[in-house]
RODO-2510 file (C-alpha; in nm, 4 decimals, decimal comma):
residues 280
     n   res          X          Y          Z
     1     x    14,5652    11,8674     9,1061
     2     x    14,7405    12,1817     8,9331
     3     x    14,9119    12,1309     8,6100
     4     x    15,0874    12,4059     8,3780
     5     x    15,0273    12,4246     8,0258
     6     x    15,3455    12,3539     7,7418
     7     x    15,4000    12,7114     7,7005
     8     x    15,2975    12,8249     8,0609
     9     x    15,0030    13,0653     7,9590
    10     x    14,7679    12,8339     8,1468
    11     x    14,7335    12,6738     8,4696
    12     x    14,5493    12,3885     8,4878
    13     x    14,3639    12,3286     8,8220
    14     x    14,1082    12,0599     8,8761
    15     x    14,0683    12,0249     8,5320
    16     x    13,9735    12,4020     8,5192
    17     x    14,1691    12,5980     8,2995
    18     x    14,3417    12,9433     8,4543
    19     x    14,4900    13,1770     8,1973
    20     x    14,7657    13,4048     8,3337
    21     x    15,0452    13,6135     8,2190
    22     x    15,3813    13,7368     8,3168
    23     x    15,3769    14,1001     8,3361
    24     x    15,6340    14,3541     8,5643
    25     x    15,8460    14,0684     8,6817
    26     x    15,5654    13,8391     8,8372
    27     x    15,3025    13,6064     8,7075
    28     x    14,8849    13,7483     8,6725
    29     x    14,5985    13,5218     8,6692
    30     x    14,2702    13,5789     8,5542
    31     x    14,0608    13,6205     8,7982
    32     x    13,7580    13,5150     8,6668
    33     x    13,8750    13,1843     8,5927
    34     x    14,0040    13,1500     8,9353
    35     x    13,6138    13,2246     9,0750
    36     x    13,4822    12,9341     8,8081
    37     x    13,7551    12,7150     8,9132
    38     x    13,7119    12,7804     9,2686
    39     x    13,3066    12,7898     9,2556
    40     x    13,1516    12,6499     8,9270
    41     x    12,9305    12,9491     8,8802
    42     x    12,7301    12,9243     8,5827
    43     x    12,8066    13,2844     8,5385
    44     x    13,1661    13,3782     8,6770
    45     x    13,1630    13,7234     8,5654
    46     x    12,8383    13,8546     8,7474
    47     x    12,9905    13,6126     9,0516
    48     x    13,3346    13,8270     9,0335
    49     x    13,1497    14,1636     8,9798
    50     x    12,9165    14,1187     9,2726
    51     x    13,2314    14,0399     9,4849
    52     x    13,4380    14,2868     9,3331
    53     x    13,1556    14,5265     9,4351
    54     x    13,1224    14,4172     9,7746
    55     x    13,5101    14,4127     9,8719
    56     x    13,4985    14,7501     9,7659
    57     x    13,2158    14,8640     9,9348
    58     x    13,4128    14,7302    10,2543
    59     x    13,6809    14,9216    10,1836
    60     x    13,9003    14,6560    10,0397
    61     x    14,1611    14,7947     9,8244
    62     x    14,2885    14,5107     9,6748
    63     x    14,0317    14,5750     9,3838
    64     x    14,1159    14,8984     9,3676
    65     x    14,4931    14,8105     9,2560
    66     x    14,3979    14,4919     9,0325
    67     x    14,5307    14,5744     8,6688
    68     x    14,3310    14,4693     8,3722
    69     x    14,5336    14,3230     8,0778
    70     x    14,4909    14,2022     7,7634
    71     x    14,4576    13,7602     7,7300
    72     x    14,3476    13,4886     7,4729
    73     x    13,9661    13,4886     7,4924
    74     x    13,7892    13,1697     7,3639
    75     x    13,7080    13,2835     6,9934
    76     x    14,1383    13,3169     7,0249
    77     x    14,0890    13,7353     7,0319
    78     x    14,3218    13,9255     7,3003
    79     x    14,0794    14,0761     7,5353
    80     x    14,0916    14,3229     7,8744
    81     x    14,0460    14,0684     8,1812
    82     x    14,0705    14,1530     8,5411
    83     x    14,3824    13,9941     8,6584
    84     x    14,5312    13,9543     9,0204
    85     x    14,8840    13,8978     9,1236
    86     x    14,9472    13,6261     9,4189
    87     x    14,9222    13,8306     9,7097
    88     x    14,5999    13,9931     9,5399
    89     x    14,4636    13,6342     9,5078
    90     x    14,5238    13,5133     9,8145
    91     x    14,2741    13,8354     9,9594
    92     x    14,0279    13,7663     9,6512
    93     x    14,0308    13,4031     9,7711
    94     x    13,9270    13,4639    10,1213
    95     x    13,6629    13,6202    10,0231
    96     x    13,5124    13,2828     9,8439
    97     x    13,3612    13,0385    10,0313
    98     x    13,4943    12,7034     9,8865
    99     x    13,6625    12,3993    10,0152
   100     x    13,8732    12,4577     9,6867
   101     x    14,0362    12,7449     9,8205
   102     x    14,3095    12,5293    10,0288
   103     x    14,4751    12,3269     9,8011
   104     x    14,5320    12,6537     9,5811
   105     x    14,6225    12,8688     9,8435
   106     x    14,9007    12,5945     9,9316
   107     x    14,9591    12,7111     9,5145
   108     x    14,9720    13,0251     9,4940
   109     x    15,1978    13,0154     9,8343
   110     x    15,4460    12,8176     9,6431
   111     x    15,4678    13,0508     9,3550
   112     x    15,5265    13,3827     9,6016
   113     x    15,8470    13,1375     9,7014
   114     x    15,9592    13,0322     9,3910
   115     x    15,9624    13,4057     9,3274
   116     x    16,1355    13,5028     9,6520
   117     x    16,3872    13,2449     9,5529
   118     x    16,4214    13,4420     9,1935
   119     x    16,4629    13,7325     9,3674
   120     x    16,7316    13,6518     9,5910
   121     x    16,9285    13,4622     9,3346
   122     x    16,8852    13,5935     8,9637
   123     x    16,9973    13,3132     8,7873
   124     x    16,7059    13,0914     8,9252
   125     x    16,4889    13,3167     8,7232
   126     x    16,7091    13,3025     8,4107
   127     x    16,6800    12,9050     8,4011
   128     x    16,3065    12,9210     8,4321
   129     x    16,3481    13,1584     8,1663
   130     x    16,5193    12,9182     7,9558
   131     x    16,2858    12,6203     8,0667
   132     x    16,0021    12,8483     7,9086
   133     x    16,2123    12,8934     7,5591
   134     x    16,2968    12,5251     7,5291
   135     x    15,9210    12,3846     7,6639
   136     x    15,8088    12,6691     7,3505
   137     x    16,0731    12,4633     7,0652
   138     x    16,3353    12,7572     7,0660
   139     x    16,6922    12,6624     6,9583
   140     x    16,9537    12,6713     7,2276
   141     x    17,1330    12,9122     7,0136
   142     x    16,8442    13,1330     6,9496
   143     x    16,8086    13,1170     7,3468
   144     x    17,1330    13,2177     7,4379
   145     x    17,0712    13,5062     7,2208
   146     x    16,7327    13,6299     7,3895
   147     x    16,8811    13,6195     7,7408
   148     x    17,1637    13,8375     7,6267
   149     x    16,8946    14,0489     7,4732
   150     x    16,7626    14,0976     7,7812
   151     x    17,0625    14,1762     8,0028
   152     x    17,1543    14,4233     7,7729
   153     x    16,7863    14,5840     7,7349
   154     x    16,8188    14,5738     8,1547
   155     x    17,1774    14,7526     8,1289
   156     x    17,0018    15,0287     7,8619
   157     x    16,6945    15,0869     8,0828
   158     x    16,9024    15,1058     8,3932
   159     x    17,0929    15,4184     8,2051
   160     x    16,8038    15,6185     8,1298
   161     x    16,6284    15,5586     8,4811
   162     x    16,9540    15,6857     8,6421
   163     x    16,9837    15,9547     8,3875
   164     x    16,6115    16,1026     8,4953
   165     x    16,4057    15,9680     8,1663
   166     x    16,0102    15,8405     8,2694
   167     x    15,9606    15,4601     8,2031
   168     x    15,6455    15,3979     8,0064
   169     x    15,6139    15,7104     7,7620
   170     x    15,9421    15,8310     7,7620
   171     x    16,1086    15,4908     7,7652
   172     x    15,9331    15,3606     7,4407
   173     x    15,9526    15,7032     7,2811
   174     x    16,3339    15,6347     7,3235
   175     x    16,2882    15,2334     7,2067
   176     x    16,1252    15,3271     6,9027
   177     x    16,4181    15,5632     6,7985
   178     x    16,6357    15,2971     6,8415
   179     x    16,4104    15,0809     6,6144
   180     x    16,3526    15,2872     6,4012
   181     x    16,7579    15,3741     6,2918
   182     x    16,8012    15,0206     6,3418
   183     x    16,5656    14,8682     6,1283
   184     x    16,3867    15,1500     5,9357
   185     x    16,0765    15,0733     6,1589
   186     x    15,8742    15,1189     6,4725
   187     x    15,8079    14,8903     6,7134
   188     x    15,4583    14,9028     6,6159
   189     x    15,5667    14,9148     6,2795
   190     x    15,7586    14,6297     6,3191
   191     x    15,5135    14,3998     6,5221
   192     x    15,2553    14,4699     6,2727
   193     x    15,5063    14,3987     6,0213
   194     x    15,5335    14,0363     6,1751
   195     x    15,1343    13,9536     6,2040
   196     x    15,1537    14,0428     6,5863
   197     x    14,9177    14,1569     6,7679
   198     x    15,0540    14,2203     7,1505
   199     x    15,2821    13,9247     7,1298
   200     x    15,6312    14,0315     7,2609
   201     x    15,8233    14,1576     6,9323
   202     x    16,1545    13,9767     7,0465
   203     x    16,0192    13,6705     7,1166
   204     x    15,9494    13,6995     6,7380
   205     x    16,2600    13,7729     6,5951
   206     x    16,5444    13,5260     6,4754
   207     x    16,9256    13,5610     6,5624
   208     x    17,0240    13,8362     6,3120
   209     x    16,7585    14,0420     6,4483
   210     x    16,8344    14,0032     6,8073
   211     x    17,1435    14,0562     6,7261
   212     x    17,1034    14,4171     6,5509
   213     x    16,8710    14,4906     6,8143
   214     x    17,1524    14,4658     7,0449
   215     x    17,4028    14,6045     6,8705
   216     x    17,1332    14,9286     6,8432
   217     x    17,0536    14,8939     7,2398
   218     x    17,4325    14,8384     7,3317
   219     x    17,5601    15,1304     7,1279
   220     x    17,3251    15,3436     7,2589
   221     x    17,4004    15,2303     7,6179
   222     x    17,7706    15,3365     7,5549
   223     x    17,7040    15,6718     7,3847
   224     x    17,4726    15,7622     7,6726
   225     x    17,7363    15,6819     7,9446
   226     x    18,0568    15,8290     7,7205
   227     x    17,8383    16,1618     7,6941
   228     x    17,6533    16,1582     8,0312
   229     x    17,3804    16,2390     7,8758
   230     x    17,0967    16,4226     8,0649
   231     x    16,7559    16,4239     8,0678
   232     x    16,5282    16,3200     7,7801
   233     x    16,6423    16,4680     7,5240
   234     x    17,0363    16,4067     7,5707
   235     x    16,9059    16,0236     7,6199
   236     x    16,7158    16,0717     7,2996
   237     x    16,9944    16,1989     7,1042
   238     x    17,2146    15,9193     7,1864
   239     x    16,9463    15,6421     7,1102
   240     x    16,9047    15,8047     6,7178
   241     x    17,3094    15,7606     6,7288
   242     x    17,2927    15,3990     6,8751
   243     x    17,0366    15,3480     6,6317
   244     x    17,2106    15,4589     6,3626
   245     x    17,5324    15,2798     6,3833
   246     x    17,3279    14,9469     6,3920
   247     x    17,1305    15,0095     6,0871
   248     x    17,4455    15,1620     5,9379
   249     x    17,5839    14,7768     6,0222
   250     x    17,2625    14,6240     5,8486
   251     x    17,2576    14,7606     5,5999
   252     x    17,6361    14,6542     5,5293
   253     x    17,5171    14,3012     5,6318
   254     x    17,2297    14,2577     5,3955
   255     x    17,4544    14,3999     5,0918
   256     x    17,6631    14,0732     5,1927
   257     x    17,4051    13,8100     5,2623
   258     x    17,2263    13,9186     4,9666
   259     x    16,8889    13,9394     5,1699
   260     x    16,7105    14,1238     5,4212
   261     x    16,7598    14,1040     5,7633
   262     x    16,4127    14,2227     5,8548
   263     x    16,1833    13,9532     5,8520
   264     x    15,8447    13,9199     5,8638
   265     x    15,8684    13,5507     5,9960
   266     x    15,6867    13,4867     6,2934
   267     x    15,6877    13,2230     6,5477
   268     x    15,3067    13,1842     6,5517
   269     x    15,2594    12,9067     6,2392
   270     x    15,3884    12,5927     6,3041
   271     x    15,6256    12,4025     6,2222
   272     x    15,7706    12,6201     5,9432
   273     x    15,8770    12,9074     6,1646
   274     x    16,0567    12,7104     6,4087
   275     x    16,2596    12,5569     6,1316
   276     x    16,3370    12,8836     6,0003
   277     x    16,4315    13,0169     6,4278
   278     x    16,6475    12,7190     6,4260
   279     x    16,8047    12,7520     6,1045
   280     x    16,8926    13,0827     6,0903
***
């Protein structure tokens, strides 16, 4: 029997618990978890790094190209854990002699089409999207918001990539520029600001910060296209613009609503922050 979790972090299989993570567009799973789950060892790591060893020694690369990221431990700390996507898992699973292994093979096969599906037709993806939001207590007006965030964050990022800038470095470099016009503060800055740790900022922020984040990101979009900006540093010059002309807008919005628009609410604490997402 597999079960998912209220806010889809876990999987629940055989009463084992399977932590995983969305990350690049496709759901992770812990690996580890998936050898207790699959084999009751009384010590899953040593079983996974004997294995790990040995598929390597074979020549295996699937071991080789499994990413390590950062999920809730047991004392509730974020931690480094070995992580496998499904077609990773699926090799990783061969490997374990179980009579376990079918029924989440037949699993994982399902997620790989519920994925194809996404693929093929976007807005499959975008209502599992909004499934997550509402399962999580998000408004349906705070929803609507995020989405839009995103399209727009997808329509910025497509701009640099055709414009030559390097995802990763260069692309927070230019995010943080944005951020910082916008709101007088890093992403970092900001995230630490809200008691996060590696929690995604956005999913933190209310509707007058999405909205200013967007406003920033859209902006900046525009400039770069009007300009044709090229390269780096064009791409950086137009996101301290786009910036600006948000946190220009702010700023004229906190002198009317008589508060600040930067928040250091969270959505972590319950229930108070979810009033305040709703409410706001």
């Amino acid at each position: 029997m597999i079960d998912i979790d209220q806010d889809n972090a876990l999987v629940v299989f055989q009463d084992k618990k399977i932590r995983r993570i969305w990350h690049n567009d496709e759901w992770y799973f812990s690996v580890v978890d998936i050898v207790f789950a699959l084999t009751e060892s009384e010590n899953p790591q040593t079983y996974w790094r004997v294995l790990k060893k040995r598929l390597k020694d074979e020549g295996d690369e699937t071991v080789t190209n499994c990413n390590a990221l950062k999920m809730s431990a047991s004392d509730g700390k974020m931690r480094l854990n070995d992580v496998a996507n499904t077609e990773q898992l699926f090799r990783i699973i061969q490997s374990i002699p179980s009579k376990k292994a079918e029924p989440f093979k037949r699993w994982l096969a399902k997620v790989g089409y519920e994925r194809i599906q996404e693929i093929e037709n976007p807005e499959l993806a975008q209502e599992r999207m909004k499934r997550l939001y509402e399962q999580k207590g998000y408004s349906k007006e705070w929803i609507d918001k995020r989405l839009r965030s995103i399209a727009v964050r997808q329509g910025l990022t497509g701009e640099w990539d055709r414009r030559g800038v390097e995802k990763n470095i260069e692309y927070a470099i230019l995010t943080n520029q944005i951020s910082n016009a916008t709101f007088g503060k890093t992403v970092e800055e900001y995230r630490h600001f809200k008691g996060l740790t590696k929690e995604p900022l956005r999913d933190h922020m209310d509707n007058l910060e999405l909205i200013f984040t967007m406003l920033g990101e859209t902006v900046t979009t525009e400039i770069t296209k009007n300009k044709n900006s090229d390269g780096f540093v064009e791409c950086s010059d137009a996101a301290k613009r786009g910036g600006t002309v948000a946190g220009k807008a702010r700023f004229d919005a906190e002198t009317e609503i008589g508060k600040p628009i930067v928040s250091d609410s969270n959505y972590l604490t319950e229930p108070e922050n979810r009033k305040l997402l709703k409410k706001r």
